[in-house]
C-alpha positions in Angstrom: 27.7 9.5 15.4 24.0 9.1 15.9 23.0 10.5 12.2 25.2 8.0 10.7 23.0 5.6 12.6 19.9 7.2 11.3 21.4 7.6 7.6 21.9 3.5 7.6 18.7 3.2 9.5 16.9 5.1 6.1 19.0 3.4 4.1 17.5 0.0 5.5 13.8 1.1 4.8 14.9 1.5 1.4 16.3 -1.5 1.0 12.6 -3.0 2.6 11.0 -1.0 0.2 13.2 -2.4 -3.1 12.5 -5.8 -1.4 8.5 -5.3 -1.3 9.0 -3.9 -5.2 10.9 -6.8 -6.6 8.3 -8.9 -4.6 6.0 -7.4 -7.3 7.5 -7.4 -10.4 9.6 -10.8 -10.5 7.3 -13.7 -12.7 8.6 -16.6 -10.2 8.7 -17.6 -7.2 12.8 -18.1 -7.2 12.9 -14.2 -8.7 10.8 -13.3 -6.0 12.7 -15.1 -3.3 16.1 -14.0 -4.1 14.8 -10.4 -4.9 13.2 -10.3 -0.8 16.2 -12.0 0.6 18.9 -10.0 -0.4 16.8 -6.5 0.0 15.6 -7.8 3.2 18.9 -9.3 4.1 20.9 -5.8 3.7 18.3 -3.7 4.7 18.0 -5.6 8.5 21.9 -5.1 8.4 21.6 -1.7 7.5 18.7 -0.8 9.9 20.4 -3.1 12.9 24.0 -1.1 12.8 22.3 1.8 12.3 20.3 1.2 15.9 23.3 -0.2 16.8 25.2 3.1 15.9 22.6 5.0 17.0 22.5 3.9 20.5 26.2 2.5 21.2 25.2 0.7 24.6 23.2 -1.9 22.3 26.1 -2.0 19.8 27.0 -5.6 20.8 23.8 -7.2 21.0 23.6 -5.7 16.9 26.0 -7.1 15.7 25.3 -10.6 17.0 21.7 -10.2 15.2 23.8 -9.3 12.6 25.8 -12.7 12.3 22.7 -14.8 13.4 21.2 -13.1 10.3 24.0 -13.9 8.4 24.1 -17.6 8.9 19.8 -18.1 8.8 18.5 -15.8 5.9 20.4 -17.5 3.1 19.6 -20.9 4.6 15.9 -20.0 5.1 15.6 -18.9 1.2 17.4 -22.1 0.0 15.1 -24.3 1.8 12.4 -22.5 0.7 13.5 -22.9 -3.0 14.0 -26.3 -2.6 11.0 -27.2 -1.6 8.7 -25.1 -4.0 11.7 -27.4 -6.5 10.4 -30.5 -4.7 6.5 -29.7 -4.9 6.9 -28.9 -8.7 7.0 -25.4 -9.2 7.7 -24.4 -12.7 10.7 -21.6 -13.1 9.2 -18.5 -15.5 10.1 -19.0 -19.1 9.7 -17.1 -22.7 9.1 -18.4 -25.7 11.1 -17.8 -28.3 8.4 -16.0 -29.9 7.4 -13.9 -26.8 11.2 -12.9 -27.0 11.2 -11.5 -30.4 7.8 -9.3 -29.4 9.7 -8.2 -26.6 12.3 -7.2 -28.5 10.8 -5.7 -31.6 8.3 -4.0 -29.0 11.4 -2.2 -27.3 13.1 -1.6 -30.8 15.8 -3.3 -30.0 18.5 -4.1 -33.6 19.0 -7.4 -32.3 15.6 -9.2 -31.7 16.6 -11.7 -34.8 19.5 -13.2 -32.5 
C-alpha cells in the first residue's frame, strides 16, 4: 500500500515540475495561470493521497486538504485573471503574418489558410 503512496507522491512532483515548465513557455499571463493551476492543482492532489496512502492514520485529514483545495485553487486563479482583466493586461496575440512565418518555418501545407 505504501508504494502506491510514493508512486502518486512522484507522480505529484511531476506534475510541479510540468507546472514550473508551462510557467515558462506560455506568452500570457492567462496561459501561464491556467498552465500552474491545473499542474499545481493535480499535482497537490496527487502528492496529498499519496501521503495520505502512505501513512493511512492521516488519511482523513488528506482528503479534506483535498476538497479545501478543490473549492480554493480554481477560485484563486479566476480572481487572479480577473483582475490582471480589470488592470488591462493584454492576452498574447499573432499576427496574421507572424502566423504564416510560423507556419512556412515548420513546413506546414496549410500556412495559406
Amino acid at each position: 500500500m505504501s508504494a502506491i503512496g510514493y508512486i502518486l507522491m512522484i507522480i505529484g512532483a511531476l506534475f510541479y515540475v510540468l507546472g514550473g515548465l508551462g510557467l515558462v513557455r506560455m506568452p500570457d499571463v492567462y496561459n501561464r495561470l491556467q498552465a500552474a493551476t491545473k499542474a499545481t492543482t493535480l499535482g497537490t492532489f496527487s502528492l496529498v493521497l499519496g501521503v495520505g496512502i502512505a501513512q493511512p492514520v492521516w488519511f482523513v485529514k488528506t482528503l479534506l486538504i483535498v476538497v479545501f483545495l478543490t473549492i480554493t485553487n480554481p477560485v484563486g486563479s479566476s480572481v487572479l485573471a480577473k483582475a490582471s482583466y480589470i488592470y488591462g493586461v493584454k492576452p498574447f496575440k499573432l499576427s496574421k503574418n507572424e502566423l504564416d512565418k510560423l507556419y512556412k518555418s515548420r513546413g506546414d501545407e496549410n500556412a495559406d489558410n
